[in-house]
N, C-alpha and C positions, 0 to 999 in steps of 0.2 A: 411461589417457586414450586416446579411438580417436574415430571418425569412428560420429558418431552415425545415419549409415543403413546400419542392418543389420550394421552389423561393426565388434567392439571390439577395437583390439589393446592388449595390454599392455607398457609402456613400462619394464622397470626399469634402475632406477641413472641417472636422468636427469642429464645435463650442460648448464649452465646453455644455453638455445637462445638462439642468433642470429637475428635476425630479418631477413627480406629483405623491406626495406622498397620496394623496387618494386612486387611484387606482393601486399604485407600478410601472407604467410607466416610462420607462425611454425612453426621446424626443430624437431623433437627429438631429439635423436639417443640411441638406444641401447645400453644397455651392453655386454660380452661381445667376446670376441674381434676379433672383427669388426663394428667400430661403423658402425652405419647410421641414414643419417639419415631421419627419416621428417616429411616436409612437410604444415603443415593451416592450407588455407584459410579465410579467418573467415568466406565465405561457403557455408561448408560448416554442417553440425551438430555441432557437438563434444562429445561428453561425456567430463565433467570429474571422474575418482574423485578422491575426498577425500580421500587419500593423496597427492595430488599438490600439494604446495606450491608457489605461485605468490609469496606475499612475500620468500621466499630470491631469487626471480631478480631481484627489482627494485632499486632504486638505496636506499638506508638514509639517512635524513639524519643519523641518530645516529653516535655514534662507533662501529664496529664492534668488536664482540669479538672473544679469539682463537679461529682455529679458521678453518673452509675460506673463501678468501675466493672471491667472484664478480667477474665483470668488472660494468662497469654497463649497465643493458640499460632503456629506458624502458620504462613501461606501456605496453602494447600497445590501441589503443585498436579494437574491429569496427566495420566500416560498423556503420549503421543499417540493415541489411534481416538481417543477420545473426542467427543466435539458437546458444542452449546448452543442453546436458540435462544433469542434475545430480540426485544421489540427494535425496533430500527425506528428512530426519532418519532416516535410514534405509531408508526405502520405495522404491519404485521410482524410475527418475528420471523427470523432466517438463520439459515445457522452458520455458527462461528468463520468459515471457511469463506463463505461469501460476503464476510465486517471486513472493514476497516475501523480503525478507533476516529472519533472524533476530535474536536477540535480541546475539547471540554479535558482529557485527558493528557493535553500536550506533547502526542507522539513527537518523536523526532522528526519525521517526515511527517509534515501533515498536510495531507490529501484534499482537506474539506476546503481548504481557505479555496482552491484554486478547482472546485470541482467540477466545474462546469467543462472543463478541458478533456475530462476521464468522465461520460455520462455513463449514467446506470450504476455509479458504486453507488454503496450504502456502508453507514455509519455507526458504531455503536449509540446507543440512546445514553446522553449525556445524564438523565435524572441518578443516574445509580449514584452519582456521587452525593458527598454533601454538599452544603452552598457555598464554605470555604476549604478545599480538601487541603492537607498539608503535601509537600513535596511526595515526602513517604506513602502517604495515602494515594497518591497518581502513581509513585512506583509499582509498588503493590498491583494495584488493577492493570496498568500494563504489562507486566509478567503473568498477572493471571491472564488475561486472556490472551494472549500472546504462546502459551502454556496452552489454553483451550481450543487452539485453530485460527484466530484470529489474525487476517494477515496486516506485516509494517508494508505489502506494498502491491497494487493490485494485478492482478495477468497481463501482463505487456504495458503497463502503466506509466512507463516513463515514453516508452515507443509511440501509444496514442497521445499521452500530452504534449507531446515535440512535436506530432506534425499538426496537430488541433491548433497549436498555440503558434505553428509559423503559419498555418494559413489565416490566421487573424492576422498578424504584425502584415503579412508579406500583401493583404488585399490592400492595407491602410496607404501602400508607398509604391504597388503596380497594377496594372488592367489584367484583366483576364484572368485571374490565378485558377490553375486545373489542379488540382490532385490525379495522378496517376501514378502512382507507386506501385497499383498491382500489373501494368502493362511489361516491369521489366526492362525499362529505359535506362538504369543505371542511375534517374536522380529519382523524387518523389514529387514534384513539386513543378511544373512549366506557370512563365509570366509575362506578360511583357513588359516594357517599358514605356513613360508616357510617349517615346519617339518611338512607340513600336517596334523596336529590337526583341526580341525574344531571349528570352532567360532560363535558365533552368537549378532548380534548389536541388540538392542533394541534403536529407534532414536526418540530422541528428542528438538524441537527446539523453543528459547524463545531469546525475544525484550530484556527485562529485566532481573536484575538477582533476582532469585525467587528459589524456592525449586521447585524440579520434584517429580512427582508420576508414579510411574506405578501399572496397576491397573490390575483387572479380569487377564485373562491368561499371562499378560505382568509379571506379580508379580508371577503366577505358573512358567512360562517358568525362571523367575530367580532365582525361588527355585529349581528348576528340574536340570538346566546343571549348575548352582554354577561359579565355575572360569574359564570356560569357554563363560561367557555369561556377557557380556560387554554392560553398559547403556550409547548410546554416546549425551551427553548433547552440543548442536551446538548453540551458545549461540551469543549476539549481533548482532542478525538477525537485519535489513541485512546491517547494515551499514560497522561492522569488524567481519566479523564470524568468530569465533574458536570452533574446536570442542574437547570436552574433553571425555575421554573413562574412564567409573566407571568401573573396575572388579568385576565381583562377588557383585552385589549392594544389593542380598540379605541378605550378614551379614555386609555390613558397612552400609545400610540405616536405616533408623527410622521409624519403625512401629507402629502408633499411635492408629490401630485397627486391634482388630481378627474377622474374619467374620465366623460364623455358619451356614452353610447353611441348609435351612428347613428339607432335607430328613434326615441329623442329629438330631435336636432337636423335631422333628416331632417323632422318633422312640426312643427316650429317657425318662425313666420313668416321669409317670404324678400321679400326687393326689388331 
């Protein structure tokens, strides 16, 4: 473990560290004759080797086993402006801001089973743990790093796995499937069918289950082509996604407001 600008030192034989909670310093002291302690600011960079276990220092609610015990030491929590570098399953490290936790951690949302749908994230490196962590011991590390930058969910991450994962489902069951969502169409998604009818998906993707809307031209475009034009709702992002196809959503949906637009009511008798 060292200070992630420009210089890593190596810590072995670590003794569980005190924290001086004045200044949010966490000590570490090193092994060897002459133990020295080496102090790291959370407003610093920290990178975290995965050899270094962090669950050993904290407080256990279970009953302890035999064998070395520790004093009780709380989670250490970093500001918020703080961050941490950490190898990525082996790769280089990167810092806290561009992780997601892996599978090994049991986020709530977890990202990794279905990654292929969200290319380019990256993962905490699963070794920090032990080979059997207790529940407490996965809480722990997700609040810490969760606390250090670490995001539960990645930049538009639900948006790219809903259209990634309809255009698989949607190639499997019609011809042609385009992607054009940046043209502006009102859907995201043109198909055909094996009778060559033309289709159009409008996609959308949600954590939870909640009511969808579609809005401005998304709501023209499912007035305009009717039963032709399909709302695909990809839903339990991202842990079990499924995606469901609404027909024609303009007459089975619930419209809660009529919109007027100005050059209407602008041009209609006044007094």
């Amino acid at each position: 473990m060292g200070r992630g600008r420009g210089t890593e030192t190596s810590l072995p034989s670590l003794s569980p560290p005190p924290i001086d909670h004045a200044t949010c310093d966490l000590v570490l002291a090193a092994g060897g004759a002459h133990r020295q302690q080496t102090r790291f600011h959370f407003l610093d960079n920290l990178l975290l080797e995965s050899s270094f276990k962090f669950p050993s220092l904290f407080p256990h609610r279970s009953t302890p086993s035999a064998g070395p015990s520790y004093p009780l030491v709380e989670p250490i929590t970093p500001p918020s402006n703080s961050q941490i570098f950490s190898p990525v399953n082996g790769a280089q490290s990167k810092a806290s801001k561009e992780l997601l936790l892996s599978s090994e951690f049991r986020p709530l949302r977890n990202w990794e089973i279905h990654q292929a749908y969200v290319p380019g994230i990256n993962f905490i490196d699963g070794s920090y743990l032990t080979a059997k962590p207790s529940d407490d011991d996965l809480k722990i590390w997700r609040d810490f790093f969760k606390a250090a930058g670490v995001k539960e969910n990645p930049d538009n991450g639900v948006e790219e796995f809903a259209i990634n994962f309809a255009l698989e489902k949607l190639k499997s069951r019609y011809n042609n499937v385009q992607l054009v969502e940046k043209l502006n169409y009102g859907f995201d998604i043109q198909a055909e069918t094996s009778d060559g009818v033309p289709i159009r998906v409008e996609v959308k993707g949600i954590s939870s289950e909640q009511d969808v809307e579609l809005t401005g031209n998304e709501a023209d475009a499912a007035d305009t082509y009717k039963s032709s034009f399909y709302l695909g709702v990809v839903a339990s992002i991202p842990n079990a996604p499924t995606i469901y196809l609404v027909n024609n959503p303009a007459i089975v949906g619930k419209k809660d407001k009529l919109t007027i637009p100005v050059d209407v009511w602008k041009v209609s008798e006044s007094i």
